[in-house]
Structures are given as C-alpha cells and as structure tokens.
C-alpha positions as CSV (number, residue, x, y, z in Angstrom):
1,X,-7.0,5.9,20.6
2,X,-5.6,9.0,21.5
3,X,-6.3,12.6,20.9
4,X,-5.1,14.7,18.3
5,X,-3.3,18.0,19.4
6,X,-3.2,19.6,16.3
7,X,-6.2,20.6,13.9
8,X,-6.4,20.1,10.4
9,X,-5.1,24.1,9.4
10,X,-2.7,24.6,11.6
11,X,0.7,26.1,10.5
12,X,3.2,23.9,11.8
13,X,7.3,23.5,11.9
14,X,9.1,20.1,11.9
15,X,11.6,20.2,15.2
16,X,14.0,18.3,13.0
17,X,14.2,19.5,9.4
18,X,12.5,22.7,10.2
19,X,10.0,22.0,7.3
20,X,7.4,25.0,7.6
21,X,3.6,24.1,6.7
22,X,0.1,23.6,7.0
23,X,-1.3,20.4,8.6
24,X,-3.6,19.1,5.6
25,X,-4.5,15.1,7.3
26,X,-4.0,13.1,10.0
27,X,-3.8,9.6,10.9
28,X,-4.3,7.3,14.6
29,X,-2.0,4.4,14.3
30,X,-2.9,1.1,16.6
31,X,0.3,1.8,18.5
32,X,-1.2,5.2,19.8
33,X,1.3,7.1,17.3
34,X,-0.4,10.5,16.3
35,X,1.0,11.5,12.6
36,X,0.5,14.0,10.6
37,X,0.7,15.2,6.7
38,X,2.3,18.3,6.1
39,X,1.9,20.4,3.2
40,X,4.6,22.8,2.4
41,X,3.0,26.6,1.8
42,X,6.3,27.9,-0.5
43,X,7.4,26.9,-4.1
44,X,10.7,24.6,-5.6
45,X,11.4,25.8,-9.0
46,X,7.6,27.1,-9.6
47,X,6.3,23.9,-8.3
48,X,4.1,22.9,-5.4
49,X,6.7,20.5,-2.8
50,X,5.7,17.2,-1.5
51,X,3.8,16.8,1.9
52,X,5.8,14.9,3.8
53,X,4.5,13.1,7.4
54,X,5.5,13.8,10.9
55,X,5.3,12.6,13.8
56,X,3.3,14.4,16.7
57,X,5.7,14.7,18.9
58,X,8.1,16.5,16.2
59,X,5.8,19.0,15.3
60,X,5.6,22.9,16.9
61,X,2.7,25.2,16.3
62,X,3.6,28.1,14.3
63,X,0.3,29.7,14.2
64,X,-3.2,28.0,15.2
65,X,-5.9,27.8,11.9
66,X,-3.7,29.7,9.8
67,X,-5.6,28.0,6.4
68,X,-9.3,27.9,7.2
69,X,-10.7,28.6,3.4
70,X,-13.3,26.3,2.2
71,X,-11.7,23.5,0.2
72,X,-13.7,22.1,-3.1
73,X,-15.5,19.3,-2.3
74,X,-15.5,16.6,-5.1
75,X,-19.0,14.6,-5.9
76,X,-19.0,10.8,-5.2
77,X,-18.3,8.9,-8.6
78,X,-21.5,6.7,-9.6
79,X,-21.5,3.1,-8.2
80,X,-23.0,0.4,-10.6
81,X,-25.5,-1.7,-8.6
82,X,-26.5,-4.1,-10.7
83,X,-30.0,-3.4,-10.7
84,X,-32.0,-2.4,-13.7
85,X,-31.6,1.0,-15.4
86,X,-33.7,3.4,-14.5
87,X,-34.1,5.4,-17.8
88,X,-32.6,4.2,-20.6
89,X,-29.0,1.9,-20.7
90,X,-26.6,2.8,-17.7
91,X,-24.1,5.0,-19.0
92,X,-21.6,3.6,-16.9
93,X,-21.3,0.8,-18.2
C-alpha cells in the first residue's frame, strides 16, 4: 500500500475541473491508486454541493489543514447479542 500525500483537512483544487475543497476521506485501492473525497466549502442555490472523488495525482494543495475543527462524533448503535437481558426486556428488540 502506498502512502497518502494529503491529510484529511487539507484544502485542495482539482487540476481538471478546478473543483476547490476540503479533503473529508480517503481510500487505498489494491492497484496502489490513492483517491480522495472532496467536499466542496461554497453553496448551489443555498445548498451544500456533492463531494465528489479524485484521484491523487489530480489534486493540488491549496492550503495545508485549512479545516482542523473537531467534528461530532456519533455513539455506536446498540448490537443485540442474543444473550439474556440484563434488566428488564431488551428495548431493542
């Protein structure tokens, strides 16, 4: 696998499209193919506009850790084991 030359935060510019955003995931292929998930930063009509994926090689740095802010972190959803309840009937289910 190879390494990743962009961090998760970076502001970024698509070589092609010139698509301006901020680097939200990314993803190691099996072929050694780096890509990455782009988030666009500006509105469409009042509305956030869909991330679209790049390839490493396409994308320029704009700025380095432009978007460092703390994102919420969801709690894992309850897992039914099986087992019996601990208190009571498993709301769960």
């Amino acid at each position: 696998m190879s390494e990743f030359t962009l961090g998760l935060g970076d502001r970024v510019r698509d070589r092609i499209t010139g698509l301006r955003g901020i680097v939200v995931a990314r993803t190691d292929w099996l072929n050694f193919c780096n890509r990455y998930t782009v988030q666009p930063e500006r509105l469409k009509d009042g509305k956030p506009i869909q991330s679209s994926v790049f390839d490493e090689g396409d994308l320029v740095v704009v700025k380095k850790a432009a978007f460092t802010g703390r994102v919420a972190k969801v709690a894992p959803a309850r897992r039914y084991t099986g087992g019996p309840p601990t208190c009571g009937a498993d709301p769960i289910r």
